[in-house]
Predicted model as a PDB file, atoms N, CA, C, CB and O in Angstrom, pLDDT in the B-factor column:
MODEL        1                                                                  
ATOM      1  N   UNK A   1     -22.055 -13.295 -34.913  1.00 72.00           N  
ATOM      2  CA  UNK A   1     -23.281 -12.871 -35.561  1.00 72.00           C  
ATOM      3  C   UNK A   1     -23.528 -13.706 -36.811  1.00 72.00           C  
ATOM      4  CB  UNK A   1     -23.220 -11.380 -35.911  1.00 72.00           C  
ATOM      5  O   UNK A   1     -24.701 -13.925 -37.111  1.00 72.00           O  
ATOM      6  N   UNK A   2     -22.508 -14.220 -37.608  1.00 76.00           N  
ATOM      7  CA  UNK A   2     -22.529 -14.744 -38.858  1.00 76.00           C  
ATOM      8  C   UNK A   2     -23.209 -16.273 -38.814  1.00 76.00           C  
ATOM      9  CB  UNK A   2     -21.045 -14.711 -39.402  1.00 76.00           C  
ATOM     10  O   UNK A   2     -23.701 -16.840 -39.790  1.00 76.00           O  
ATOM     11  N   UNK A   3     -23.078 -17.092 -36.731  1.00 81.00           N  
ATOM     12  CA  UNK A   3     -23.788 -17.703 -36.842  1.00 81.00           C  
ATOM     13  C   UNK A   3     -25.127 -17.896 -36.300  1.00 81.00           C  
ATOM     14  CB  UNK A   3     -23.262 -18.257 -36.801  1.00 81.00           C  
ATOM     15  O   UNK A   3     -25.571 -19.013 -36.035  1.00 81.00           O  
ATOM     16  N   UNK A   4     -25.592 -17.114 -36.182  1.00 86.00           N  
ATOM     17  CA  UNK A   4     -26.813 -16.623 -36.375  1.00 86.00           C  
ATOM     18  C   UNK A   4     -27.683 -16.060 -37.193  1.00 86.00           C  
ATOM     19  CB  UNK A   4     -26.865 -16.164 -35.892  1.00 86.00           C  
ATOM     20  O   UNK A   4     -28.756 -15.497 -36.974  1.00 86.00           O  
ATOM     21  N   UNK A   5     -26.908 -16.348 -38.466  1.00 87.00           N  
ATOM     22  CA  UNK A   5     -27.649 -15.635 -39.500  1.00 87.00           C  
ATOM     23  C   UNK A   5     -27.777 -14.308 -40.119  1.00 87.00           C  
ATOM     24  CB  UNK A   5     -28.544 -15.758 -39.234  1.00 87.00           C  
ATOM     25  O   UNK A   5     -28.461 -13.982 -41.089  1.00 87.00           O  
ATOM     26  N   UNK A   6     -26.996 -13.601 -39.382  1.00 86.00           N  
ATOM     27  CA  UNK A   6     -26.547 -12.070 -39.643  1.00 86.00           C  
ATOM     28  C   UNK A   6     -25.729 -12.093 -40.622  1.00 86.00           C  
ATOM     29  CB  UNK A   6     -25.856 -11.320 -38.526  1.00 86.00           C  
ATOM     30  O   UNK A   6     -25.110 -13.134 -40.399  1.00 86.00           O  
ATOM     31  N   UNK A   7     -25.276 -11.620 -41.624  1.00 89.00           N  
ATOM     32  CA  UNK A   7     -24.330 -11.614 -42.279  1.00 89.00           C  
ATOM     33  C   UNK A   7     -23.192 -10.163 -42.011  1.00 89.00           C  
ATOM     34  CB  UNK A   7     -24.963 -11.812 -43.592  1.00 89.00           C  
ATOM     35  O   UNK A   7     -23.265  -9.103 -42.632  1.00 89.00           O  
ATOM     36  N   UNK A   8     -22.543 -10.381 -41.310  1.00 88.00           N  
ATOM     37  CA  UNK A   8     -21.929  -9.153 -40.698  1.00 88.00           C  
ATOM     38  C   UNK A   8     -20.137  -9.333 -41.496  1.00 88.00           C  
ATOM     39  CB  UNK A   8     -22.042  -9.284 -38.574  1.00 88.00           C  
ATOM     40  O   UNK A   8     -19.639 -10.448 -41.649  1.00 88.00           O  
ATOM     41  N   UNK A   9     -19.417  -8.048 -41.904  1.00 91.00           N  
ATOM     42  CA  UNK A   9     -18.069  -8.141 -42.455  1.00 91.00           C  
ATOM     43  C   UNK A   9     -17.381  -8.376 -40.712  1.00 91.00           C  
ATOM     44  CB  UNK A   9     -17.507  -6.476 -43.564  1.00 91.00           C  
ATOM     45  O   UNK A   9     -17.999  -8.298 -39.650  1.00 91.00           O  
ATOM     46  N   UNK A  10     -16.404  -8.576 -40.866  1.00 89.00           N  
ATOM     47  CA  UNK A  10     -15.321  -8.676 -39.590  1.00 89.00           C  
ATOM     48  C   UNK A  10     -14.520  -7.444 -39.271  1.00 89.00           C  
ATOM     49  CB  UNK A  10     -14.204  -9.793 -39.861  1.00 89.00           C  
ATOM     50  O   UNK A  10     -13.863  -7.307 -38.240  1.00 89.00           O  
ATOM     51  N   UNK A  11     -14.648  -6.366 -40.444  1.00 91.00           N  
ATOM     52  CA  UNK A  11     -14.453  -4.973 -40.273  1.00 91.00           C  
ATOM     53  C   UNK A  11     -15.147  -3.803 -39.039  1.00 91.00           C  
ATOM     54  CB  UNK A  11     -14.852  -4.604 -41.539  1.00 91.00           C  
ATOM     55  O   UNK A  11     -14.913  -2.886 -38.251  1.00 91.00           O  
ATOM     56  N   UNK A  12     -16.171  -4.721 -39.646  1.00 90.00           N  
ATOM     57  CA  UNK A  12     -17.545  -3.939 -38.559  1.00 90.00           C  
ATOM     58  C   UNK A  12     -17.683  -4.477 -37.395  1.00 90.00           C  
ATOM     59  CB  UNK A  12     -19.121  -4.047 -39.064  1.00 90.00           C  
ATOM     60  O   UNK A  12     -17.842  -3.736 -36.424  1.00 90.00           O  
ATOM     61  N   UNK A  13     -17.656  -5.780 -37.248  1.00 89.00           N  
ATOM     62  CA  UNK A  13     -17.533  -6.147 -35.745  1.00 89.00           C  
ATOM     63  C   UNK A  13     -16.255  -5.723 -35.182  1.00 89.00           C  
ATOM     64  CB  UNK A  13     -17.663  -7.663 -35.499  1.00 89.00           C  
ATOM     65  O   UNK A  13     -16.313  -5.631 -33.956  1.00 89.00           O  
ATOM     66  N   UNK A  14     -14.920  -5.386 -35.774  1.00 91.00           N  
ATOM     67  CA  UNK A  14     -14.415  -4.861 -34.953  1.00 91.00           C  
ATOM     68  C   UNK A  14     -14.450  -3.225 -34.678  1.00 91.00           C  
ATOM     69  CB  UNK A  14     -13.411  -5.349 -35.128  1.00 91.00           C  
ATOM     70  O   UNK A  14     -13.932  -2.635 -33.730  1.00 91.00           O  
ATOM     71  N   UNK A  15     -15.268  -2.617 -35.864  1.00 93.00           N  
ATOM     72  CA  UNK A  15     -15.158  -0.987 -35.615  1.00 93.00           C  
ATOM     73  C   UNK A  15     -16.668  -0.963 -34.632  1.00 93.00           C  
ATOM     74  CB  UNK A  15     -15.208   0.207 -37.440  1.00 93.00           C  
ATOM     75  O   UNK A  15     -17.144   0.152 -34.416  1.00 93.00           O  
ATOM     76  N   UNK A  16     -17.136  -1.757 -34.259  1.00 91.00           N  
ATOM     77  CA  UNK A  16     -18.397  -1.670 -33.409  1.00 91.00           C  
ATOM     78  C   UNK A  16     -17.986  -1.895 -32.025  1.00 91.00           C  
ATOM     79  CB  UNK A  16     -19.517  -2.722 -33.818  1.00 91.00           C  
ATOM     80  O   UNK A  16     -18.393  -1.184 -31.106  1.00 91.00           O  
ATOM     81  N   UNK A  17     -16.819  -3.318 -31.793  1.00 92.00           N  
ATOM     82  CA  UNK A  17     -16.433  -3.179 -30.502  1.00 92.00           C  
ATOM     83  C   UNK A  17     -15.769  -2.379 -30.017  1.00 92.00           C  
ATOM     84  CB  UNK A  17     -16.010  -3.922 -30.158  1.00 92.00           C  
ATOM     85  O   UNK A  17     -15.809  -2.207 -28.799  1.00 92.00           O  
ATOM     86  N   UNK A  18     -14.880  -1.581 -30.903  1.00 93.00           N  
ATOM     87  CA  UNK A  18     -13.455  -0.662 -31.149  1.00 93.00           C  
ATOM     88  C   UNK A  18     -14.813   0.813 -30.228  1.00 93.00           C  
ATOM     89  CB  UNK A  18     -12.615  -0.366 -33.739  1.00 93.00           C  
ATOM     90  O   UNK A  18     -14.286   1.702 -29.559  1.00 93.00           O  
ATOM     91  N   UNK A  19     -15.869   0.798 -30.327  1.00 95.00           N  
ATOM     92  CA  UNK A  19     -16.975   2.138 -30.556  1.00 95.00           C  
ATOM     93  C   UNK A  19     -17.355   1.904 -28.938  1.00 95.00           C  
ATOM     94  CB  UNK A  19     -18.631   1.933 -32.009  1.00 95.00           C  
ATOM     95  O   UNK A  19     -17.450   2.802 -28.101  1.00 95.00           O  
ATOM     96  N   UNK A  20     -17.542   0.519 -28.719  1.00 95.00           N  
ATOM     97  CA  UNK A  20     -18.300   0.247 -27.310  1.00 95.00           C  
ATOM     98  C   UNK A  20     -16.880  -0.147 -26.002  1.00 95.00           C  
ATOM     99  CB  UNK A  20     -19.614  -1.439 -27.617  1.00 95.00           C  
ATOM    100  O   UNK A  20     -17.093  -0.215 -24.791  1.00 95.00           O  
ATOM    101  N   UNK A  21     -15.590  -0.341 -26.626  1.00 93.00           N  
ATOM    102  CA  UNK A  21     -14.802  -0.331 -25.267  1.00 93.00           C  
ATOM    103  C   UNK A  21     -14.948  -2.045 -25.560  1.00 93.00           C  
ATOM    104  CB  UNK A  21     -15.630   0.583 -23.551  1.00 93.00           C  
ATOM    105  O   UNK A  21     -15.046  -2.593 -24.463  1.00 93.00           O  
ATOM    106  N   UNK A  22     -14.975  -2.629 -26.211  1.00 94.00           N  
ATOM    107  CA  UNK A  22     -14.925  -4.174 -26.201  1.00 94.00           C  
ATOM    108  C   UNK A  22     -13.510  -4.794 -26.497  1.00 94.00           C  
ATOM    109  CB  UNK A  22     -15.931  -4.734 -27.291  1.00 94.00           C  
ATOM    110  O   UNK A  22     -12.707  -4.316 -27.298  1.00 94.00           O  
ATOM    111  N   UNK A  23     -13.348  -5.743 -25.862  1.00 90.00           N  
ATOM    112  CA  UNK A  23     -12.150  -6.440 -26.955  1.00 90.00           C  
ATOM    113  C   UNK A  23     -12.286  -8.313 -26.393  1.00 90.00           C  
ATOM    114  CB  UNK A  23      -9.975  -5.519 -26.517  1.00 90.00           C  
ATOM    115  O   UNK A  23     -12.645  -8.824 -25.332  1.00 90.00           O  
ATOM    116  N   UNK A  24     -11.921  -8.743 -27.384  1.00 87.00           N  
ATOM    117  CA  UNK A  24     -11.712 -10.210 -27.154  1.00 87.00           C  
ATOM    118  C   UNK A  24     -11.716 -10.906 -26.294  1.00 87.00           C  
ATOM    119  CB  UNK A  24     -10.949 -10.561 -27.401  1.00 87.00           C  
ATOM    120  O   UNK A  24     -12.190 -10.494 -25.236  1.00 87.00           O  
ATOM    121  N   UNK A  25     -11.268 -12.055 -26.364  1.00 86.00           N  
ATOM    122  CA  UNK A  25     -10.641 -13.021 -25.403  1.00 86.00           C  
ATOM    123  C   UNK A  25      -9.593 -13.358 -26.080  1.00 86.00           C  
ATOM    124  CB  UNK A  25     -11.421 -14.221 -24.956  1.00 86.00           C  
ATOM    125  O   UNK A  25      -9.544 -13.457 -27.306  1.00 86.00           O  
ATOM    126  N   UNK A  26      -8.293 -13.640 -24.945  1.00 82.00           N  
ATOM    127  CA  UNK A  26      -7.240 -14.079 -25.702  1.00 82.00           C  
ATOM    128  C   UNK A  26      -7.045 -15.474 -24.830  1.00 82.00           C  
ATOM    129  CB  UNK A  26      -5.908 -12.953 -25.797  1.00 82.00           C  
ATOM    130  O   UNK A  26      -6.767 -15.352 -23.637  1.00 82.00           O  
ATOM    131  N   UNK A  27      -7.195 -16.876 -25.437  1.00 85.00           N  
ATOM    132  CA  UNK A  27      -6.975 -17.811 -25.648  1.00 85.00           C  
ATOM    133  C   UNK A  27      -5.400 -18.300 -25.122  1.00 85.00           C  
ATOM    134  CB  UNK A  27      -7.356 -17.816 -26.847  1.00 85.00           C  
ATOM    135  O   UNK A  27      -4.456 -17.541 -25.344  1.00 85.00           O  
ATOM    136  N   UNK A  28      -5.219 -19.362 -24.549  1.00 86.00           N  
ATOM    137  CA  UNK A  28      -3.691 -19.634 -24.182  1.00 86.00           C  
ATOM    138  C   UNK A  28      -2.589 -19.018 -23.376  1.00 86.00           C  
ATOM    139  CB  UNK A  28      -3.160 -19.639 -25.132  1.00 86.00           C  
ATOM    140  O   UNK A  28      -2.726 -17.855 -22.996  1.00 86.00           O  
ATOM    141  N   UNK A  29      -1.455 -19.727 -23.066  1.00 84.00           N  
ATOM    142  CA  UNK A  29      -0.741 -19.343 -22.536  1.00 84.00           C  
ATOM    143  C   UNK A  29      -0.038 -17.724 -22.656  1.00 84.00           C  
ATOM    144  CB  UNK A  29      -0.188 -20.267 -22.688  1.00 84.00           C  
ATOM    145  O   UNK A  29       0.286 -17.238 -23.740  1.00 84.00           O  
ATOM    146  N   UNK A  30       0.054 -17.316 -21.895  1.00 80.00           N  
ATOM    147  CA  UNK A  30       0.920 -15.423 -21.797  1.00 80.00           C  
ATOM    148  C   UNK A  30       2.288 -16.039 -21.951  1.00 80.00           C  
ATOM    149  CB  UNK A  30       0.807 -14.171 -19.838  1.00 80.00           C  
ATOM    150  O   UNK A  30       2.658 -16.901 -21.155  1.00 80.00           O  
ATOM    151  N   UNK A  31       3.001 -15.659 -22.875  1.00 81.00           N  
ATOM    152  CA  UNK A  31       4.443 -15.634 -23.123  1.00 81.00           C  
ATOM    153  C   UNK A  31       5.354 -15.095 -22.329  1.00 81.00           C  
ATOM    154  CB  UNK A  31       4.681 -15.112 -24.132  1.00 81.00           C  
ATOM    155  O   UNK A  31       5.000 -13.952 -22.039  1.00 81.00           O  
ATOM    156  N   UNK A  32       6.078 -15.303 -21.980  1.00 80.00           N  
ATOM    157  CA  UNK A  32       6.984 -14.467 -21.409  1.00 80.00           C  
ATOM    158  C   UNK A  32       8.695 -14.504 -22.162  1.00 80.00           C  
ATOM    159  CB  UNK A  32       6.927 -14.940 -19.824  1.00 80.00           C  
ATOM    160  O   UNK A  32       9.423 -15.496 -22.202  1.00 80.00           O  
ATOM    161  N   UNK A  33       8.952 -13.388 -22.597  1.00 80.00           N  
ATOM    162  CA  UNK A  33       9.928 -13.258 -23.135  1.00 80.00           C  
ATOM    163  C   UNK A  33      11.379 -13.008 -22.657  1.00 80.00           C  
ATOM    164  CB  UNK A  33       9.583 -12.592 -23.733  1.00 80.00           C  
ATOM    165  O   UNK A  33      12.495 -13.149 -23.157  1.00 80.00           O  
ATOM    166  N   UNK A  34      10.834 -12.530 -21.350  1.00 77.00           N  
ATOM    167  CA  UNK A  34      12.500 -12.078 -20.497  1.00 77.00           C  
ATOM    168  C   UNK A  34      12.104 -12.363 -18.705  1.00 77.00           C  
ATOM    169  CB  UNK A  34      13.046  -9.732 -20.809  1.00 77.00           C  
ATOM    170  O   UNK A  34      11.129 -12.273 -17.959  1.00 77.00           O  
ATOM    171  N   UNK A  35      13.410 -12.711 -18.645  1.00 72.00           N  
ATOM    172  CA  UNK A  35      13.669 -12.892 -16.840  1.00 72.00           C  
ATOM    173  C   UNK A  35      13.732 -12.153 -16.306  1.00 72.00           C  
ATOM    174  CB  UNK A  35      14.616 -13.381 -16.221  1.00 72.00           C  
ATOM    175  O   UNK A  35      14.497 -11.262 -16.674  1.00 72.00           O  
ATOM    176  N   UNK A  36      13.051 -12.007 -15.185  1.00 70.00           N  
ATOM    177  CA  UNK A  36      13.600 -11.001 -13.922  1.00 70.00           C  
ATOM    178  C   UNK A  36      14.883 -11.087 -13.414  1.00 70.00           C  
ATOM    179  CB  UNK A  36      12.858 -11.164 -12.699  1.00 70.00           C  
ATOM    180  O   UNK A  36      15.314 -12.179 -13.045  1.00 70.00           O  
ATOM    181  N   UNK A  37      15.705  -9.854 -13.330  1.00 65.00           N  
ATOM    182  CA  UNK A  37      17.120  -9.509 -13.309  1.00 65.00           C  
ATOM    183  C   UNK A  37      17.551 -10.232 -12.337  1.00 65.00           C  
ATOM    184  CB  UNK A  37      17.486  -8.127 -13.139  1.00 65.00           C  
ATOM    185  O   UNK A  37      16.672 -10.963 -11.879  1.00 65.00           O  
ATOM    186  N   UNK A  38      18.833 -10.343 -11.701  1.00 66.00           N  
ATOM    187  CA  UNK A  38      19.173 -11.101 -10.547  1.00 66.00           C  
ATOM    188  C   UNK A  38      20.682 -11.746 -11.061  1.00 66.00           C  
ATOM    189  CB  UNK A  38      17.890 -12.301 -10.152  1.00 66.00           C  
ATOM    190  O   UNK A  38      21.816 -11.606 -10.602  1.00 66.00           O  
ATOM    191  N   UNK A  39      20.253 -12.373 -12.014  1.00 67.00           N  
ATOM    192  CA  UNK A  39      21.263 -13.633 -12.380  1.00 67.00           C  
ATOM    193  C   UNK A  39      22.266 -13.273 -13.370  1.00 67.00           C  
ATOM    194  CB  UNK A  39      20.490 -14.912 -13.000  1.00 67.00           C  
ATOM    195  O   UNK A  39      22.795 -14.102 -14.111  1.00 67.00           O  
ATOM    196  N   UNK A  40      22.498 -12.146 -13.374  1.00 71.00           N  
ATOM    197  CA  UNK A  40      23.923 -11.774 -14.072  1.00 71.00           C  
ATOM    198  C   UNK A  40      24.356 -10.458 -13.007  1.00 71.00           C  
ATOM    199  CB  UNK A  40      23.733 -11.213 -16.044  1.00 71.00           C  
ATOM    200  O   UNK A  40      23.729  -9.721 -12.246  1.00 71.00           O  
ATOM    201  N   UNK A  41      25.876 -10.628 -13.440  1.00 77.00           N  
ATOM    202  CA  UNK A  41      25.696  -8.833 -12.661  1.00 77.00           C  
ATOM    203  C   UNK A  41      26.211  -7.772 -13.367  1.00 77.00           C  
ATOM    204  CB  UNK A  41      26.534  -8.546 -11.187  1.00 77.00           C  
ATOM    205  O   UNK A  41      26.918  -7.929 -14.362  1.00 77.00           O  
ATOM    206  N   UNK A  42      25.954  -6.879 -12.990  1.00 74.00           N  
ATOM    207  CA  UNK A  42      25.369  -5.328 -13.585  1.00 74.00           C  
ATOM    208  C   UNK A  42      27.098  -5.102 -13.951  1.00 74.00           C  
ATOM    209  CB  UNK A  42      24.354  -3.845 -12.085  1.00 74.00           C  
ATOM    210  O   UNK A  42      28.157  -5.371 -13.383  1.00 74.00           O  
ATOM    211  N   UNK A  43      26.727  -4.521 -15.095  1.00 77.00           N  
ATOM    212  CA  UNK A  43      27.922  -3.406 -15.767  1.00 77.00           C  
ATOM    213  C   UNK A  43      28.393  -2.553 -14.313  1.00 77.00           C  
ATOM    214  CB  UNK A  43      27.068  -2.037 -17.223  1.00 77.00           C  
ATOM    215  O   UNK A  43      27.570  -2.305 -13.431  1.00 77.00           O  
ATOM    216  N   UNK A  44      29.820  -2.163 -14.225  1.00 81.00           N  
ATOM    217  CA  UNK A  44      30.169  -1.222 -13.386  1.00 81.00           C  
ATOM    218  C   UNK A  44      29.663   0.334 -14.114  1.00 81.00           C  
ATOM    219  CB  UNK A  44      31.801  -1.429 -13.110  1.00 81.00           C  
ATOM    220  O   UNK A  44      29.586   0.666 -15.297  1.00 81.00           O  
ATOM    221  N   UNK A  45      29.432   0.925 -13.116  1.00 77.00           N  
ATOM    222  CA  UNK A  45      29.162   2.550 -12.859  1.00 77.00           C  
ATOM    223  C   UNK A  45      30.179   3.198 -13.387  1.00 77.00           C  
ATOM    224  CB  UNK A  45      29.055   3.053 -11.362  1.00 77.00           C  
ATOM    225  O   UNK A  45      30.718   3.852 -12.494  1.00 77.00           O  
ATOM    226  N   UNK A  46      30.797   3.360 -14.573  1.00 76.00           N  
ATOM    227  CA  UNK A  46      31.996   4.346 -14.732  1.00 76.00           C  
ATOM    228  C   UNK A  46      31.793   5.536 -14.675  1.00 76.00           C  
ATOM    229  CB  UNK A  46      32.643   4.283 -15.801  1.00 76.00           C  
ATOM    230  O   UNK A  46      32.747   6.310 -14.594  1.00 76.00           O  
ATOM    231  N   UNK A  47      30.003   6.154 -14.713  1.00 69.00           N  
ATOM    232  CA  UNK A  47      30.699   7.391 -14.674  1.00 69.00           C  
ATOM    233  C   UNK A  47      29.795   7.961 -13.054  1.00 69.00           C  
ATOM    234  CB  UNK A  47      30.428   8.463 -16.410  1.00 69.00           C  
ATOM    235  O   UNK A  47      29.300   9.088 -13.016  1.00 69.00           O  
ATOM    236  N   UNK A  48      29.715   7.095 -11.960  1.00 73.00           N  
ATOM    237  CA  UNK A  48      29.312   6.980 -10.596  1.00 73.00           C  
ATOM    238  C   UNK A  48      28.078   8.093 -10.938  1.00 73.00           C  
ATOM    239  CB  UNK A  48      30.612   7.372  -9.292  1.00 73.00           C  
ATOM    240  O   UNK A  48      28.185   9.314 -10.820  1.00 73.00           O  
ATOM    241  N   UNK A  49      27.012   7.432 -11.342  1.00 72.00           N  
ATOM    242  CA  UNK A  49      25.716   8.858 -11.599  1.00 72.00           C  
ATOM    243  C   UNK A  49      25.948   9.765 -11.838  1.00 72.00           C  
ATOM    244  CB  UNK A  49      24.917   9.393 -10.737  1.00 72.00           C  
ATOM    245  O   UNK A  49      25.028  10.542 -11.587  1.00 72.00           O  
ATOM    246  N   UNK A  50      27.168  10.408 -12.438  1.00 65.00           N  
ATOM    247  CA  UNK A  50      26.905  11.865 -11.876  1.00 65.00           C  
ATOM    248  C   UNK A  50      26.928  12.243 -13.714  1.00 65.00           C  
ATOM    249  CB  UNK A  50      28.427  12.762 -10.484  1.00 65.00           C  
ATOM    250  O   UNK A  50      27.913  12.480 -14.413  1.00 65.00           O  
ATOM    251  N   UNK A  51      25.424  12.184 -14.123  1.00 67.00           N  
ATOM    252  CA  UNK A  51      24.994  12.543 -15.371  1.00 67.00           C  
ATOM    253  C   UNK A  51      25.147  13.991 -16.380  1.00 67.00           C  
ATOM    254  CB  UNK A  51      23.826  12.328 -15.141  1.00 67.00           C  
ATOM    255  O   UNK A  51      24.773  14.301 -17.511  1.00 67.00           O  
ATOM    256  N   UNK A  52      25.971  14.706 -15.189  1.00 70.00           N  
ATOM    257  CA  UNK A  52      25.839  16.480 -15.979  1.00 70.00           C  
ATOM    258  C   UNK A  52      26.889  16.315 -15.906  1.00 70.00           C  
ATOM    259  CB  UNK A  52      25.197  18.054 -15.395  1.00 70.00           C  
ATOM    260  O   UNK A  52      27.475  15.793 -14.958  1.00 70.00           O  
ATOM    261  N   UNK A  53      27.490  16.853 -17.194  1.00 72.00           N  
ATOM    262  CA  UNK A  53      29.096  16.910 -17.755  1.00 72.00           C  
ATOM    263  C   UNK A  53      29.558  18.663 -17.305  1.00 72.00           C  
ATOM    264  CB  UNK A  53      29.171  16.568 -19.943  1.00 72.00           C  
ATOM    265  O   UNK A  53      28.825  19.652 -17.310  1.00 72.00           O  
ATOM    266  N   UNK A  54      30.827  18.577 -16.989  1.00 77.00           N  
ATOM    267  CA  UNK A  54      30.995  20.425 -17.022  1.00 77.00           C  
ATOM    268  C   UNK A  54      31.564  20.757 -17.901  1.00 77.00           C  
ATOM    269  CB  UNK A  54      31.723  21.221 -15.986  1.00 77.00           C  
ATOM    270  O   UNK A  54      32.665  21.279 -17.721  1.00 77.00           O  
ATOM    271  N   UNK A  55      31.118  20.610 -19.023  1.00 80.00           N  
ATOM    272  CA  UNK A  55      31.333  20.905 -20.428  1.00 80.00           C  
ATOM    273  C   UNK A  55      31.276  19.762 -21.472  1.00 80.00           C  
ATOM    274  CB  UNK A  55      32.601  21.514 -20.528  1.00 80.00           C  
ATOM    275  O   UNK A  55      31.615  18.581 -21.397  1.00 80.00           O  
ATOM    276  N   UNK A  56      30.648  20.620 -22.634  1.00 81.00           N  
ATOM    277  CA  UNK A  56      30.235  19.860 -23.849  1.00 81.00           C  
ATOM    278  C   UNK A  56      31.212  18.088 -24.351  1.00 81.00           C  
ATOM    279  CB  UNK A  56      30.505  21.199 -25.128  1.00 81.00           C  
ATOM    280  O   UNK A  56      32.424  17.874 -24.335  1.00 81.00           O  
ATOM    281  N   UNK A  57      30.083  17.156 -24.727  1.00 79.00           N  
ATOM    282  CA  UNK A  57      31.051  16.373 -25.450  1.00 79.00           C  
ATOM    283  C   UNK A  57      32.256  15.775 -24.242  1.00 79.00           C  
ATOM    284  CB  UNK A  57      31.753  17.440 -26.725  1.00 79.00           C  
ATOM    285  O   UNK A  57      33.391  15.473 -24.610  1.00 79.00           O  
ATOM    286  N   UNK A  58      31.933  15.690 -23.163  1.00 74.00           N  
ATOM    287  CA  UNK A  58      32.606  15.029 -22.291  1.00 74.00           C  
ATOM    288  C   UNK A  58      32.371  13.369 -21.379  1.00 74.00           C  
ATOM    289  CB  UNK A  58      32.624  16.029 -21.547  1.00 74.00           C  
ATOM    290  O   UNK A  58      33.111  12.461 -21.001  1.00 74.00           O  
ATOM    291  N   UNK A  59      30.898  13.677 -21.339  1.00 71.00           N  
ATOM    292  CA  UNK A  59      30.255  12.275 -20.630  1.00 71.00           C  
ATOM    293  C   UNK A  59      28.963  11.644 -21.469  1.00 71.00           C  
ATOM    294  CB  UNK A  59      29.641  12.668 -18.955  1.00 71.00           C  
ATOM    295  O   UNK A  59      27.941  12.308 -21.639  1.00 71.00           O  
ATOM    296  N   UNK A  60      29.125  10.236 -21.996  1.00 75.00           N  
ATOM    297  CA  UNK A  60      28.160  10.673 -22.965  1.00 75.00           C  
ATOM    298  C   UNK A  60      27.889   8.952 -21.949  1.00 75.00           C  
ATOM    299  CB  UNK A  60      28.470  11.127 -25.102  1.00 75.00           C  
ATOM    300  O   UNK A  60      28.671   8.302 -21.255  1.00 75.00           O  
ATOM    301  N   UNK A  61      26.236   8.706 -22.367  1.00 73.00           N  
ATOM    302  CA  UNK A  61      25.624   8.237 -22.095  1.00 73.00           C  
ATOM    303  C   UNK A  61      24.916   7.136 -22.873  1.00 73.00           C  
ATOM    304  CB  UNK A  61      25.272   8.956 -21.718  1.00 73.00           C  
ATOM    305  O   UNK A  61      25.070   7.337 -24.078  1.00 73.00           O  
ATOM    306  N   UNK A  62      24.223   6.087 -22.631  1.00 78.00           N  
ATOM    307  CA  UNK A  62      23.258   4.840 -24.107  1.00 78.00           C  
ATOM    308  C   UNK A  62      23.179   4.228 -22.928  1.00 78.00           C  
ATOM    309  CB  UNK A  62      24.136   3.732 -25.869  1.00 78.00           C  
ATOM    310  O   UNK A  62      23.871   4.039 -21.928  1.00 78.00           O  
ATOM    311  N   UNK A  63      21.976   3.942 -23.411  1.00 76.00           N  
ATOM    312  CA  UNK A  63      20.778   3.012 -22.544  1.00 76.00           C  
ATOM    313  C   UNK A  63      20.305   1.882 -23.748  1.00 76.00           C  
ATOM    314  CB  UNK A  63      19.129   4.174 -21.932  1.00 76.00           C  
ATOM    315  O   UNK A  63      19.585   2.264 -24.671  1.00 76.00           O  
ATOM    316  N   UNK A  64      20.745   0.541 -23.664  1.00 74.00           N  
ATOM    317  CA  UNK A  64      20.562  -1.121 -24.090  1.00 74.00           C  
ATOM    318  C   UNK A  64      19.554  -1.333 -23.653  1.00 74.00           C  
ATOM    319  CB  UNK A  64      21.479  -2.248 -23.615  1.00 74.00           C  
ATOM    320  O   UNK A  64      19.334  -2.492 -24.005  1.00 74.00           O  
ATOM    321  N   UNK A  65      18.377  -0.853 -22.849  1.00 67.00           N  
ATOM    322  CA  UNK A  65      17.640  -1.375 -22.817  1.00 67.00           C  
ATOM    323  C   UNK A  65      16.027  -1.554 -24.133  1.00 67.00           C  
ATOM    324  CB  UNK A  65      17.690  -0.981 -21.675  1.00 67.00           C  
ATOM    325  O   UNK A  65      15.115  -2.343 -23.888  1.00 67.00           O  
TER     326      UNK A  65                                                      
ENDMDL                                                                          
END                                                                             
């Protein structure tokens, strides 16, 4: 708009597109940050799925991902 002679803030063009469902163009390559799995192999299963402990403070669990 600004070159056209409008004098518009960059606040407002985005709380106007933000109002109508608009958004950008994004320019350039998509990054990719991580590989699809395959090429290492997996931690062993120590505790073979079986996620419910029969009693407290016995099988505990963490997820690295």
């Amino acid at each position: 708009m600004n070159r056209r002679g409008h004098a518009v803030a960059r606040c407002t063009v985005e709380r106007l597109m933000r109002e109508m469902g608009l958004t950008g163009v994004v320019r350039g390559r998509r990054v990719i940050t991580t590989v699809p799995g395959g090429q290492v192999e997996r931690a062993p299963d120590l505790v073979d799925r079986t996620f419910v402990a029969g009693v407290p403070n016995r099988c505990w669990v963490a997820d690295f991902t």
